[in-house]
Backbone bond lengths (Angstrom), bond angles and torsions (degrees), N, CA, C in turn:
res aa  C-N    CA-C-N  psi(-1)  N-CA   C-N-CA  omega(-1)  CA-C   N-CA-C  phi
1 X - - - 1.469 - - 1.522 109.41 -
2 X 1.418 107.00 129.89 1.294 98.15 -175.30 1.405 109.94 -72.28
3 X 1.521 109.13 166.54 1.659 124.58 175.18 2.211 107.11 -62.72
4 X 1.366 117.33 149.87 1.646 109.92 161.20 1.208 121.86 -71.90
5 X 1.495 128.88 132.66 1.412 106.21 -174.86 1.240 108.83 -72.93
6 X 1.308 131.44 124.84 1.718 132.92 169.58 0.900 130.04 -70.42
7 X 1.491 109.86 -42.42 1.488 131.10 171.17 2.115 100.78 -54.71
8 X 1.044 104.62 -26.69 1.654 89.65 -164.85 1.748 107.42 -112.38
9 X 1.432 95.57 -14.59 1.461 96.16 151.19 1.258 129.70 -76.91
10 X 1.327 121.55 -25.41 1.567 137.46 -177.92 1.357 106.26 -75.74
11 X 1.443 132.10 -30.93 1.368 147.18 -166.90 1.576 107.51 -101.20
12 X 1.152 113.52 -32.92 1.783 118.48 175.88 1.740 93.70 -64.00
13 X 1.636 106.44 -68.58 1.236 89.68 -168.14 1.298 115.61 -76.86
14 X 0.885 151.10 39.97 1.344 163.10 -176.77 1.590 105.02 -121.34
15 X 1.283 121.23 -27.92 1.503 108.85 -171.15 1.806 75.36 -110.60
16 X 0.632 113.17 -51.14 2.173 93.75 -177.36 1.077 123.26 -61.74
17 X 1.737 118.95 -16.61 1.685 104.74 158.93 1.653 108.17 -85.53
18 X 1.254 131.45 -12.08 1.471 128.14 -169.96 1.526 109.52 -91.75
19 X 1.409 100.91 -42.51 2.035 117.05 174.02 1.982 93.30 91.99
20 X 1.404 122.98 31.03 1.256 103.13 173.57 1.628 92.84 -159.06
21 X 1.242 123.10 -164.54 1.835 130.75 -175.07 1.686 82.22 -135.19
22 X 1.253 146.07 11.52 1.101 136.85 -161.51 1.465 91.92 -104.27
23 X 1.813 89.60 -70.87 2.105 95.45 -178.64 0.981 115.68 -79.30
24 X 1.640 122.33 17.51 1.548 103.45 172.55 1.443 93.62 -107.71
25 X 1.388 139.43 -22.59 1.135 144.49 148.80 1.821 102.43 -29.67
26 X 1.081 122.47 -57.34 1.574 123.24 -149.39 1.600 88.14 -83.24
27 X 1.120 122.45 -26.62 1.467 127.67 -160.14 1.681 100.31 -73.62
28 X 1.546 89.23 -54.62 1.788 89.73 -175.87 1.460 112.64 -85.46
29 X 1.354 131.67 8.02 1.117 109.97 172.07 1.673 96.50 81.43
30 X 1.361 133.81 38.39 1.437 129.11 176.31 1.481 108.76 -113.74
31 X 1.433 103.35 -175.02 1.757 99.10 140.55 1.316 111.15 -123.81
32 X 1.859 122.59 157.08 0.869 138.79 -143.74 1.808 102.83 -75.78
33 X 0.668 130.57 -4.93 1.356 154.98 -164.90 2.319 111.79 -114.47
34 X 0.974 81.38 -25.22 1.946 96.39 178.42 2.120 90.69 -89.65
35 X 1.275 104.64 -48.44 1.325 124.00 -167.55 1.324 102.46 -44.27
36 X 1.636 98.63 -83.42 1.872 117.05 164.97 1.450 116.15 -29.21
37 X 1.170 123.94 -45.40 1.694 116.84 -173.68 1.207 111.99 -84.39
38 X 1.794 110.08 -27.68 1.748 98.53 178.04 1.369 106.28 -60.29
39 X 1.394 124.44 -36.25 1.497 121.79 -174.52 1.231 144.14 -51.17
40 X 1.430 83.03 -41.83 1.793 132.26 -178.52 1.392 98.87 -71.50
41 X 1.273 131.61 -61.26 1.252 135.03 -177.53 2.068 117.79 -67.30
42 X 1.417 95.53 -19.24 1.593 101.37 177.19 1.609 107.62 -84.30
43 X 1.365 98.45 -36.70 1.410 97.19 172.32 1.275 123.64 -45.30
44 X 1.474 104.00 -64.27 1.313 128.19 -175.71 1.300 97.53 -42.67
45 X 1.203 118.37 -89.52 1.499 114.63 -175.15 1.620 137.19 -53.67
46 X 1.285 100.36 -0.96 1.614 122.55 150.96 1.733 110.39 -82.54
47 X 1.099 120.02 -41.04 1.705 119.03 -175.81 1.595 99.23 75.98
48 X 1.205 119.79 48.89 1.673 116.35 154.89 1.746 116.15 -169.33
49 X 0.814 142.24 178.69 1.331 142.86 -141.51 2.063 91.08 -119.01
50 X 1.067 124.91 115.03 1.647 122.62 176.75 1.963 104.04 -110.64
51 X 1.165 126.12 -6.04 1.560 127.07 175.79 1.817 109.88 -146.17
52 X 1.216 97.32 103.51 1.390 96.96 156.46 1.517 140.59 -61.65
53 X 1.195 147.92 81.45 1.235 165.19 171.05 1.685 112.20 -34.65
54 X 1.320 104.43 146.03 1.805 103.24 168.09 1.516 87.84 164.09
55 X 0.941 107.00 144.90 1.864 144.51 -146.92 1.616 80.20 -62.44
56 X 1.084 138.81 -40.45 1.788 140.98 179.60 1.233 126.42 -102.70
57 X 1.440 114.01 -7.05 1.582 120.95 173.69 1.518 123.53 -167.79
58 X 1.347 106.28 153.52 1.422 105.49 164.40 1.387 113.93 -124.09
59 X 1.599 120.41 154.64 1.414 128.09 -155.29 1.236 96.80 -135.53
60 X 1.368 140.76 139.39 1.581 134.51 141.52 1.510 110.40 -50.41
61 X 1.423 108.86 136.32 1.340 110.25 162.12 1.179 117.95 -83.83
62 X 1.265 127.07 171.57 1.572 142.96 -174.73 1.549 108.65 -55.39
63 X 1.606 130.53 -35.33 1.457 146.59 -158.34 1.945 77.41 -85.18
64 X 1.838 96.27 -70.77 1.402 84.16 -157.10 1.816 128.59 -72.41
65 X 1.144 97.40 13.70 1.625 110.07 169.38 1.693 125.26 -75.31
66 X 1.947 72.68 -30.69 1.817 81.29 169.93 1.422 112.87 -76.03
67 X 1.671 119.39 -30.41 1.439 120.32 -161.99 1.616 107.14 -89.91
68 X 1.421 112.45 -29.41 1.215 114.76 176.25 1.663 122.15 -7.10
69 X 1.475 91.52 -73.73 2.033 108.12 -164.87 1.426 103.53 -62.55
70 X 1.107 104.61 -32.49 1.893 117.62 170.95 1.717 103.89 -49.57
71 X 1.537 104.03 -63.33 1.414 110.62 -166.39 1.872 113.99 -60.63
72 X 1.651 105.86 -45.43 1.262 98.71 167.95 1.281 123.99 -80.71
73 X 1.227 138.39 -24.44 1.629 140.24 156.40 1.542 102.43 -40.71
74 X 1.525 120.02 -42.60 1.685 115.23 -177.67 1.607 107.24 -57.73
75 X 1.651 90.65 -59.19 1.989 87.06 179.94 1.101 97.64 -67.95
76 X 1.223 151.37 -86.37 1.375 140.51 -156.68 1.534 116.08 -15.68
77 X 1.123 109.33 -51.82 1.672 125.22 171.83 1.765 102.21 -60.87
78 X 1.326 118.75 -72.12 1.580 128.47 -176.35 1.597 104.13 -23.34
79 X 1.733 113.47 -57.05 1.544 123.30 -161.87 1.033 106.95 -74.10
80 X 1.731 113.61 -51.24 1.665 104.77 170.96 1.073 123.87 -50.86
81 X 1.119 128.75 -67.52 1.917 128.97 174.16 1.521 122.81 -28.67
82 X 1.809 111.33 -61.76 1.597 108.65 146.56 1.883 136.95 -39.01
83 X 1.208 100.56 -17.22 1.856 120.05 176.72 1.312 90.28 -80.41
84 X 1.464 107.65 -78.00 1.672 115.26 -168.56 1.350 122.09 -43.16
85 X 1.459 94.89 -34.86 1.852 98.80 178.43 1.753 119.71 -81.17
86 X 1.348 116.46 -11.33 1.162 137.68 -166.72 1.755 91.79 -96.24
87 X 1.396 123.53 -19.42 1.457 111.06 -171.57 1.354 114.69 66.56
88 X 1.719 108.59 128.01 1.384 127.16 166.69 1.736 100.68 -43.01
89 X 1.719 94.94 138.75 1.515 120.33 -178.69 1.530 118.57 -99.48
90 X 0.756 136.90 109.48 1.179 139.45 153.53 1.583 118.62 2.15
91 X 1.410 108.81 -63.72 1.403 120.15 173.28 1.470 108.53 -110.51
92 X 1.226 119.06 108.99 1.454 134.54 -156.42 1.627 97.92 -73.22
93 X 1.109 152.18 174.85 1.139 152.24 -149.91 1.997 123.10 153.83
94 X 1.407 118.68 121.24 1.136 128.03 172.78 1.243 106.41 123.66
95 X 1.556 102.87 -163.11 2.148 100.99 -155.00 1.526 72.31 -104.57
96 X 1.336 110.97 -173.45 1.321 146.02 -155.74 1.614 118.19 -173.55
97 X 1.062 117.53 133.47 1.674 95.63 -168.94 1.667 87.01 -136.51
98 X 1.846 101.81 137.74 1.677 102.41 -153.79 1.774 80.59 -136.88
99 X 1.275 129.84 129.98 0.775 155.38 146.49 1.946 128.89 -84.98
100 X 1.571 98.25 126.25 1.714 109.51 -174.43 1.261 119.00 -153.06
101 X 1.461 123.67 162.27 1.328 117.54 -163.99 1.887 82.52 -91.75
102 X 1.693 92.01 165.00 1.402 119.07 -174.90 1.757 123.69 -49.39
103 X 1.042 108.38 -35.69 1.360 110.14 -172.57 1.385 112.21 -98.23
104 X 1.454 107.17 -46.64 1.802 129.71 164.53 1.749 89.37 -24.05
105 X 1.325 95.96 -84.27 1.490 115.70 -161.33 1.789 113.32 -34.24
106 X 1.329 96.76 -63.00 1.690 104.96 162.43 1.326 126.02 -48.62
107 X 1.194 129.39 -46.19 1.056 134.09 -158.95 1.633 127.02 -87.91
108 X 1.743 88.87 -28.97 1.764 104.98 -162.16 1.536 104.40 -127.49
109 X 1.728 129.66 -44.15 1.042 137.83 -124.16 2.118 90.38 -116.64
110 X 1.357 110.44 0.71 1.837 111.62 150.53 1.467 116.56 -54.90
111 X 1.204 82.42 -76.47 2.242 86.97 -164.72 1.555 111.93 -46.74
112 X 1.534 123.98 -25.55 1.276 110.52 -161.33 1.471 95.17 -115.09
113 X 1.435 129.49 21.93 1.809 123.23 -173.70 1.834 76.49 -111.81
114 X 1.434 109.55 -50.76 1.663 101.23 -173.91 1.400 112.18 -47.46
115 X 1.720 119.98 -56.32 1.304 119.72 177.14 1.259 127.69 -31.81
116 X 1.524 107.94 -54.69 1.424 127.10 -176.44 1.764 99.51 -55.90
117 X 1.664 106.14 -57.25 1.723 98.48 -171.56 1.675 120.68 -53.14
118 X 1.371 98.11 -42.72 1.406 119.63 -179.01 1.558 98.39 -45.44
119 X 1.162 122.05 -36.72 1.627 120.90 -161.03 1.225 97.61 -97.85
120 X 1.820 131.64 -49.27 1.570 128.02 -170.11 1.772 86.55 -110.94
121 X 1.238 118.35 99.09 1.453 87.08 176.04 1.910 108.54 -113.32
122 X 1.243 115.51 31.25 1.550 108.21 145.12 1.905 126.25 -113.76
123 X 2.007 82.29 25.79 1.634 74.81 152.62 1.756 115.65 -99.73
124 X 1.074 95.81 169.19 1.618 97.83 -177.65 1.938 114.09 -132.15
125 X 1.528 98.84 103.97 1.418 99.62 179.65 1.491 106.47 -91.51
126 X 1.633 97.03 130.26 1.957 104.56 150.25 1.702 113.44 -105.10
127 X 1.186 91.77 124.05 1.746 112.05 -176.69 1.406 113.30 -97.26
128 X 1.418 123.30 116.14 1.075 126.20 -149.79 1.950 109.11 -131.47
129 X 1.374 101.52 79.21 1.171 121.76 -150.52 2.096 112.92 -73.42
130 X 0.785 117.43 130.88 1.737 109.44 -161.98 1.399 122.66 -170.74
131 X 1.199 131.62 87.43 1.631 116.10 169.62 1.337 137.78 -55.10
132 X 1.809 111.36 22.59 1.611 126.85 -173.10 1.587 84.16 -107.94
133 X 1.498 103.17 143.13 1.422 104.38 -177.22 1.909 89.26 -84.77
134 X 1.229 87.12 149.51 2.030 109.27 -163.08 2.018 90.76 -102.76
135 X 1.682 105.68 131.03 1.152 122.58 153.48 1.869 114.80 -59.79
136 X 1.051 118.65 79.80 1.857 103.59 -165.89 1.830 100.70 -70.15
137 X 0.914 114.36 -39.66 1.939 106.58 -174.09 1.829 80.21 -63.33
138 X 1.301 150.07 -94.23 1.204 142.91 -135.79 1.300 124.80 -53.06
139 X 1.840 97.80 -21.18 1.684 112.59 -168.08 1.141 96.20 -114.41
140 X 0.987 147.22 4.01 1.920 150.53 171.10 1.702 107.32 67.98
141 X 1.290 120.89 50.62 0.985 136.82 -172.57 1.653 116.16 -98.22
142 X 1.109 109.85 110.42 2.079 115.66 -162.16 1.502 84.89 -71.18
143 X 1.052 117.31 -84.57 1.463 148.75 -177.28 1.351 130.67 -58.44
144 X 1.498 148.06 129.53 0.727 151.31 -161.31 1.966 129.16 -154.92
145 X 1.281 99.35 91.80 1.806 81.69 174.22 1.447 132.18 -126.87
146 X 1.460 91.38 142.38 1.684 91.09 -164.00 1.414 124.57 -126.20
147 X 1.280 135.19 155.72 1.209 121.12 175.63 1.710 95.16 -133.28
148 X 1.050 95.49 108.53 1.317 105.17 173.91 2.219 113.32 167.11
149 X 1.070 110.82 157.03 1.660 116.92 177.97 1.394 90.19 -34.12
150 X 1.360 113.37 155.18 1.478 125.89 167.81 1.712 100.84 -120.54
151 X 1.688 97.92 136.68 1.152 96.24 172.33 1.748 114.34 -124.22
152 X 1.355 99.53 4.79 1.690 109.17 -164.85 1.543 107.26 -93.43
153 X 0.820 107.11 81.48 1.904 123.35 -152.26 1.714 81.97 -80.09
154 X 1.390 138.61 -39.44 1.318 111.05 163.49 1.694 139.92 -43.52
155 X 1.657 103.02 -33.20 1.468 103.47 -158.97 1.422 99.02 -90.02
156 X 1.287 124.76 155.54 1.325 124.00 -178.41 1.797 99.02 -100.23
157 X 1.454 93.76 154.91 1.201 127.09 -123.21 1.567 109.57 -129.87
158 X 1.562 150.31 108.18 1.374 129.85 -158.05 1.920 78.76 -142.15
159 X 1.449 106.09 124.11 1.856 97.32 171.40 1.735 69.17 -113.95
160 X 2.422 66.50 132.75 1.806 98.26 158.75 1.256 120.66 -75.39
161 X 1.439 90.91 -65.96 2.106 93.07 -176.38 1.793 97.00 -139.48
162 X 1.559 86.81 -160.71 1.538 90.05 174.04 1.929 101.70 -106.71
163 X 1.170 91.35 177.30 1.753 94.76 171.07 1.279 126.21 -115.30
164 X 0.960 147.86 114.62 1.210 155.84 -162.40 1.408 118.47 -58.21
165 X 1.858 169.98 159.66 1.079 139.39 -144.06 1.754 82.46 162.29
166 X 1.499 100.09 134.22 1.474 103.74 -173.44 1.902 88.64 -142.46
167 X 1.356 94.92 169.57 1.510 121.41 162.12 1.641 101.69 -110.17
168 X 1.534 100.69 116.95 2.068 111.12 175.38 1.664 95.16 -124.83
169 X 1.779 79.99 167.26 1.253 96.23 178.71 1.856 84.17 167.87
170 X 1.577 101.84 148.45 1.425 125.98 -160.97 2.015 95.69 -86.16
171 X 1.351 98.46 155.00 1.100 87.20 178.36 1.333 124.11 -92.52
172 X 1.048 115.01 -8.29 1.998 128.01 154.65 1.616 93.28 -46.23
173 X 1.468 120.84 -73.38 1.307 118.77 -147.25 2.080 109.26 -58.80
174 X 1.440 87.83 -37.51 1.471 97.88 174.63 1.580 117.84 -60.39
175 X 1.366 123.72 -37.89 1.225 131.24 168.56 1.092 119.04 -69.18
176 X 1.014 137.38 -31.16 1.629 150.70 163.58 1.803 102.01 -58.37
177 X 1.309 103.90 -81.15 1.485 103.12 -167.58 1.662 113.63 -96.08
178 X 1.253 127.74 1.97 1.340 130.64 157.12 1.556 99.37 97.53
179 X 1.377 118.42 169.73 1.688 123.44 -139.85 1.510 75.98 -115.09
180 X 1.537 126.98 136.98 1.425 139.39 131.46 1.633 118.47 -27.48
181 X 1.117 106.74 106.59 2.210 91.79 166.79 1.645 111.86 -114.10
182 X 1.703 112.71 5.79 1.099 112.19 157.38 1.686 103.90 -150.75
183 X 1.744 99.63 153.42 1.595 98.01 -177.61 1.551 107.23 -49.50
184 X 1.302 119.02 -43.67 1.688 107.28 -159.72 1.876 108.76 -75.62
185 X 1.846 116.62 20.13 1.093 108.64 156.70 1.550 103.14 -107.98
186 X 1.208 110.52 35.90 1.838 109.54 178.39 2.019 93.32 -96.61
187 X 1.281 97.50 -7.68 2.144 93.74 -173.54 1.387 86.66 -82.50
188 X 1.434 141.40 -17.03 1.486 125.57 179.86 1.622 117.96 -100.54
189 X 1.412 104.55 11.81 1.935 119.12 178.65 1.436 111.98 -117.58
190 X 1.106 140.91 145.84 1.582 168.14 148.04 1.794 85.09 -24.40
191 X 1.161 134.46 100.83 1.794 134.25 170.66 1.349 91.40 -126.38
192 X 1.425 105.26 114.61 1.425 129.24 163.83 1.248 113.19 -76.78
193 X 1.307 127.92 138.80 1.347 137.41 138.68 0.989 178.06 81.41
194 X 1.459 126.62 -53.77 1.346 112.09 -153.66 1.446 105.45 -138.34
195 X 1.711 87.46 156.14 1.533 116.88 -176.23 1.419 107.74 149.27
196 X 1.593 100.34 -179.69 1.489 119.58 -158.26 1.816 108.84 -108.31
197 X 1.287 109.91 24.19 1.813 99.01 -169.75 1.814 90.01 -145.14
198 X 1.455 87.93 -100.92 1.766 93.52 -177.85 1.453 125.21 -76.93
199 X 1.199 110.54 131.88 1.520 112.32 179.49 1.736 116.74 -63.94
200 X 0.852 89.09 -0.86 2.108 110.56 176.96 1.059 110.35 -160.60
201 X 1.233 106.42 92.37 1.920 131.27 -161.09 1.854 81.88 -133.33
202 X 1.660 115.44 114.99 1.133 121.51 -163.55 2.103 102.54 -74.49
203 X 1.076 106.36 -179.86 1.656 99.74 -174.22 2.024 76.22 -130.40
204 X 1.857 94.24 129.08 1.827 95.24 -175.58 1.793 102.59 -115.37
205 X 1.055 110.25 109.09 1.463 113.61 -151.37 2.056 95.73 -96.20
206 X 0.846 116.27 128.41 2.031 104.26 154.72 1.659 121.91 -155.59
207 X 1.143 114.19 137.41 1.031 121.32 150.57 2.079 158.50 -93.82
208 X 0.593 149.91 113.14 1.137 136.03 -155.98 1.858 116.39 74.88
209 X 1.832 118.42 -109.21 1.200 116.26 136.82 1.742 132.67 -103.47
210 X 1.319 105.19 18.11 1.756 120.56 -178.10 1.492 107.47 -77.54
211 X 1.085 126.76 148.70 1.340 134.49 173.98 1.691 106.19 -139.16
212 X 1.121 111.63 156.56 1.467 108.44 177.18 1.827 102.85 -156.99
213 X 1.417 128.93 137.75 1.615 107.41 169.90 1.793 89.95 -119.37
214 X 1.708 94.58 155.44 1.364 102.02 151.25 1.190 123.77 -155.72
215 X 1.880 113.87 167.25 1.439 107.90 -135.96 1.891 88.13 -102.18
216 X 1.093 128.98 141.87 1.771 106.72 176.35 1.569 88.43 -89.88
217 X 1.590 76.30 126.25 1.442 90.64 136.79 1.446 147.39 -119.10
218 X 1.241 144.07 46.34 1.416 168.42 -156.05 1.640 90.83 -79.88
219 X 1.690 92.39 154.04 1.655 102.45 168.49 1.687 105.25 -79.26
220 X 1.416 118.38 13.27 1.684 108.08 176.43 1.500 111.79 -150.47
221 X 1.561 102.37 152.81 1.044 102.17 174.46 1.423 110.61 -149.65
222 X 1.130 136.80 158.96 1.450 150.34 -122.49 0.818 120.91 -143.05
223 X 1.365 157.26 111.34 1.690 139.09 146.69 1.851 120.65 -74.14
224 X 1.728 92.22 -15.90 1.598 82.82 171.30 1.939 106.75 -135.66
225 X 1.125 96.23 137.79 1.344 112.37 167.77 1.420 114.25 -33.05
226 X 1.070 145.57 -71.64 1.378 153.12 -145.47 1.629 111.40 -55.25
227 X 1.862 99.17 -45.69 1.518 107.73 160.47 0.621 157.58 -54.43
228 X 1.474 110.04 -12.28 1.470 128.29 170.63 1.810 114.55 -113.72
229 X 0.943 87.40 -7.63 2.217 93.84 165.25 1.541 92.30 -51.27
230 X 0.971 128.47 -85.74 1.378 136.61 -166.76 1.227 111.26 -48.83
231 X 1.330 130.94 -64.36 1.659 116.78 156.21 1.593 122.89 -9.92
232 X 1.526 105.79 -77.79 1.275 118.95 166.06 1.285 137.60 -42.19
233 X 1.361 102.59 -37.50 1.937 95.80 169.10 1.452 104.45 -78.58
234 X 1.323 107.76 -13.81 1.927 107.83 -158.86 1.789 92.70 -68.57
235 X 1.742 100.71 -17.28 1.484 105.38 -163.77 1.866 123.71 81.93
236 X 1.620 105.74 43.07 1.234 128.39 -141.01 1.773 90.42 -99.48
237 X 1.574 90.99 -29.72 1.771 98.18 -177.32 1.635 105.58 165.21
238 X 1.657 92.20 -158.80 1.358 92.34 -176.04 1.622 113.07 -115.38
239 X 1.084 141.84 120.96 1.431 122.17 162.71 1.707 127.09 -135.63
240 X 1.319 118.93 176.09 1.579 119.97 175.97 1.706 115.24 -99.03
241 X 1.023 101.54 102.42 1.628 116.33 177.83 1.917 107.82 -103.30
242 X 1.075 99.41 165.71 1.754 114.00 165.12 1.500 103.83 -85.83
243 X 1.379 108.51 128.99 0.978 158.29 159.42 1.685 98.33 -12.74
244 X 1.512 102.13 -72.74 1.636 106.32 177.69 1.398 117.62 -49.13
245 X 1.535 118.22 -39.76 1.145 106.31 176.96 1.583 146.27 -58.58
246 X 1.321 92.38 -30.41 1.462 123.37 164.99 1.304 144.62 -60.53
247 X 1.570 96.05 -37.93 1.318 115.03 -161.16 1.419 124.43 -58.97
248 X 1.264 114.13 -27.07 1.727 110.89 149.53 1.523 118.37 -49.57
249 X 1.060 120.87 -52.97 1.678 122.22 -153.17 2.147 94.70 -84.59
250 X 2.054 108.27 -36.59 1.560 70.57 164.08 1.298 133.43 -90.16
251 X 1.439 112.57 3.23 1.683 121.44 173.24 1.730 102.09 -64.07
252 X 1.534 125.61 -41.23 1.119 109.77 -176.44 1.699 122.41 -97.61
253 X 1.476 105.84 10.23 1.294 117.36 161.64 1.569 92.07 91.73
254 X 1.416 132.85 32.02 1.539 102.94 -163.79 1.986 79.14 -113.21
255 X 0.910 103.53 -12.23 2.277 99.57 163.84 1.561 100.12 -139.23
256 X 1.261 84.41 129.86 1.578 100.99 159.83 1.798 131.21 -87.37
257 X 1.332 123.23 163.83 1.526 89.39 168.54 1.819 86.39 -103.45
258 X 1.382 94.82 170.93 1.843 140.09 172.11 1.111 114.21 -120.19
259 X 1.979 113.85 144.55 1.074 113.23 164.49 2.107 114.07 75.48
260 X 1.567 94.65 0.48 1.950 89.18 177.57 1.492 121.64 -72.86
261 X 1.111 102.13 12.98 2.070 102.57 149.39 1.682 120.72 -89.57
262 X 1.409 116.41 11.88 1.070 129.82 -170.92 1.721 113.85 -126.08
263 X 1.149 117.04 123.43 1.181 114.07 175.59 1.431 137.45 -112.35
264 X 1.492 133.19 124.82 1.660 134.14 -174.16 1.373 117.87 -73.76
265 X 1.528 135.50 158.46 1.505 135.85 -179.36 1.581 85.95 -61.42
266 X 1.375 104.36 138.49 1.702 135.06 177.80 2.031 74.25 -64.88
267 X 1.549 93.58 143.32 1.493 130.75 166.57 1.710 100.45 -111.01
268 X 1.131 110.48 133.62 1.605 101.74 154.67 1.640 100.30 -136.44
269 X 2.015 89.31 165.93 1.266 111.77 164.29 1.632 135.56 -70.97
270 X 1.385 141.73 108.87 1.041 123.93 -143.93 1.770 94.79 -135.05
271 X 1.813 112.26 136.29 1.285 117.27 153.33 1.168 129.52 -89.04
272 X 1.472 103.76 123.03 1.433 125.03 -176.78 1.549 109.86 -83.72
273 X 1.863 117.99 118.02 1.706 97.48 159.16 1.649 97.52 -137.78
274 X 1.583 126.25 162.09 1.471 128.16 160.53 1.216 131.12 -43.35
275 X 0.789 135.66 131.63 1.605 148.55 -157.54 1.860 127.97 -38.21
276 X 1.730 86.82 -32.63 1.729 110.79 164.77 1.496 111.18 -40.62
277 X 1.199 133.39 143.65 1.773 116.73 156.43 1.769 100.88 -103.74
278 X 1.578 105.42 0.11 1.283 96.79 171.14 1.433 126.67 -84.62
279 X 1.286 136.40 95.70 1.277 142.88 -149.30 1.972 104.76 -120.28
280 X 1.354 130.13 167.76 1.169 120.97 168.20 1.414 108.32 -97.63
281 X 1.555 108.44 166.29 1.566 94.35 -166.16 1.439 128.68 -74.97
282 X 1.580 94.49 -16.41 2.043 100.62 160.72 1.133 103.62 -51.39
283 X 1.310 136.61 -59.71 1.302 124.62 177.35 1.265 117.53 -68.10
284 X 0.949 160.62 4.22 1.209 140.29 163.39 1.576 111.46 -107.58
285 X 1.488 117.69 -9.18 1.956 131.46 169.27 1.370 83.26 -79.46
286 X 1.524 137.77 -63.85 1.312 113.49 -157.91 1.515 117.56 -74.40
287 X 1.576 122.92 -32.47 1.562 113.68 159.99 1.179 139.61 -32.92
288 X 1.698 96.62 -36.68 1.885 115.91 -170.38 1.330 99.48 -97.53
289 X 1.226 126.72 -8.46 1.998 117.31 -171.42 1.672 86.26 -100.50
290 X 1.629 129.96 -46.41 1.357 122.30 -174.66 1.513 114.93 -64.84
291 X 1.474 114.34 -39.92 1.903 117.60 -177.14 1.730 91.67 -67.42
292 X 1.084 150.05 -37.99 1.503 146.82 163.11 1.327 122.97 -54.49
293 X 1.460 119.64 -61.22 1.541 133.49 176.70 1.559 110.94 -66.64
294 X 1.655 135.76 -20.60 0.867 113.76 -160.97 1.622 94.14 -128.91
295 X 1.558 120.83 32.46 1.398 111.45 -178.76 1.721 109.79 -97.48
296 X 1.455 115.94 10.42 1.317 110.16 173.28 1.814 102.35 -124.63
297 X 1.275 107.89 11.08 1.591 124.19 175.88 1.654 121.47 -54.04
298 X 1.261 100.77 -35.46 1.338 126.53 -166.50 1.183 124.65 -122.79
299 X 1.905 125.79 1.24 0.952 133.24 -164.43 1.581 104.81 -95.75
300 X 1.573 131.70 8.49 1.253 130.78 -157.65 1.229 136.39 24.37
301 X 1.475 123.19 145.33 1.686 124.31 -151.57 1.183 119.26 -52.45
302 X 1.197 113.20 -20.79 1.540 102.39 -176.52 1.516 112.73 -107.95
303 X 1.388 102.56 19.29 1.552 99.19 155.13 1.226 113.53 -86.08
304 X 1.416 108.50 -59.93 1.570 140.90 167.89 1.451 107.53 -20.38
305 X 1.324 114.05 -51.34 1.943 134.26 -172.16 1.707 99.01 -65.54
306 X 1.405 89.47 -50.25 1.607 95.99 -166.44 1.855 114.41 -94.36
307 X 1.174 115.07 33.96 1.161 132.05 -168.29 1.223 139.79 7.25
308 X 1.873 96.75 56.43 1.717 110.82 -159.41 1.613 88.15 -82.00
C-alpha cells in the first residue's frame, strides 16, 4: 500500500486556508513552484481536481471542500506528534487558537489569557469569539469553550464547572406588571428568549417533586446575552440569563432575580479539543491553567461571596 502524500496534503491545505500558492509557499518555508507540484501531483493521484486556478485566484473545489478538514486534521495531527516527540519545553512557545462564546469571552476570559501570557509569553493566542457552534478539526481550532449540550461525541471533552442561571427582571418592570411566585405565572409576563437552536426552546423549571415548563413568549429573542441586559433594565420583560452576565446590573440593583425557590437543568462550562490526545504543550499548559482558572468563573457572585 502506498504511503499518503503529506507533503501535498500539507500544501493543499495550506494554499486553501491562505487563498494563494504564493503565501502558502511563504508559510511553509517552500518555493512557490515545490508548492504547485505537491498539489498537482496529489491530485493526480487522487483522480479529481481539489483547487481551482486562474491567473487572479484560487478557489476550493466542491471535492476538495469535502477533503479539506481531513487535510488539516492530518497536519494538525503531523505537528502535534513532532511537539510530543520533541518533549515539553521549558519555555512554552507558538500560536494556539482558543475558541469561546461571545459574552463568556468578553466578560471573563481577559484576566486569565493575560496571566497565562505574563507567565509563557512566547506563546501566542488567537481568540476566536462566536455564539455559532465552531467546526474545530475544519477551522484549526486547539481549544474550545462551551456552554451548552454537547453533541460532538468525537472531540474530547474536560467540564470545568457548572454555570450559574437566574430568573431577572428590573424592578420598575416588576412594579408595573407584578412579581411571578410561580413559573406557570411567567405565561402572563413579556419572557424573552434566549439561546442558540430553537426560537421556542421551553424553560423546565422544578422544585422539590413539582415540575412546571414554560414556553417564552416575548417580542425577542437572542442568541447572545448581552442584548438583552439592556432590554431588561429598560424593564422590557422578564428572562433567564447566566449569572456572569449580569452581575453588574444585580450588584447595582438595576435586575433582580425571581422565582429563586425554583430551580433550572444545571448548564456547565465545558473544554472543547479534536479527537488527537496528541496536542503541543502550549496546548495542553493552556487547557490545564483555563480548567483551574476558570472553575469559579461561572459560579455567580453569590456563590463566590458565600464560598460554596
Amino acid at each position: 500500500m502506498a504511503l499518503p502524500d503529506y507533503e501535498g496534503w500539507a500544501c493543499f491545505a495550506a494554499v486553501a486556508d491562505s487563498g494563494s500558492f504564493t503565501a502558502a509557499a511563504g508559510a511553509l518555508g517552500l518555493s512557490k513552484a515545490s508548492v504547485s507540484k505537491a498539489v498537482s501531483r496529489l491530485e493526480a493521484s487522487l483522480g479529481i481536481t481539489l483547487l481551482h486556478r486562474s491567473s487572479r485566484s484560487v478557489t476550493v473545489s466542491t471535492a476538495g471542500e469535502g477533503l479539506l478538514g481531513e487535510a488539516r486534521a492530518m497536519v494538525a495531527a503531523a505537528t502535534a506528534a513532532t511537539e510530543a516527540a520533541r518533549g515539553d519545553r521549558l519555555d512554552l512557545a507558538g500560536p494556539v487558537r482558543l475558541a469561546a462564546p461571545m459574552s463568556f469571552g468578553i466578560k471573563v476570559l481577559g484576566p486569565p489569557l493575560a496571566a497565562f501570557l505574563e507567565r509563557h509569553p512566547a506563546v501566542e493566542i488567537e481568540v476566536a469569539l462566536s455564539d455559532a457552534r465552531q467546526d474545530l478539526i475544519a477551522e484549526g481550532i486547539d481549544l474550545a469553550l462551551r456552554i451548552a449540550p454537547l453533541a460532538d461525541s468525537s472531540l474530547l471533552v474536560r467540564t470545568i464547572a457548572p454555570v450559574a442561571a437566574s430568573v431577572l427582571a428590573s424592578p420598575a418592570y416588576l412594579a408595573s406588571h407584578g412579581t411571578p411566585r410561580h413559573p406557570l405565572d411567567l405565561g402572563a409576563h413579556r419572557l424573552i428568549g434566549y439561546g442558540h437552536r430553537e426560537r421556542a426552546a421551553p424553560l423546565r423549571f422544578h422544585r422539590a417533586r413539582e415540575e412546571a415548563t414554560v414556553m417564552p413568549t416575548g417580542p425577542l429573542f437572542a442568541n447572545n446575552g448581552d442584548v438583552m441586559v439592556p432590554l431588561l433594565v429598560a424593564g422590557g420583560g422578564i428572562a433567564v440569563l447566566p449569572d456572569f452576565i449580569v452581575e453588574e446590573a444585580l450588584a447595582s440593583g438595576a435586575l433582580v432575580k425571581i422565582l429563586t425557590d425554583w430551580s433550572l437543568p444545571q448548564a456547565y462550562l465545558h473544554l472543547l479539543s479534536p479527537p488527537s490526545r496528541l496536542r503541543p504543550a502550549r496546548v495542553r499548559a493552556l487547557s490545564d491553567y483555563l480548567v483551574e482558572a476558570l472553575k469559579l468563573s461561572c459560579a455567580g457572585r453569590d456563590s463566590r461571596e458565600s464560598g460554596d
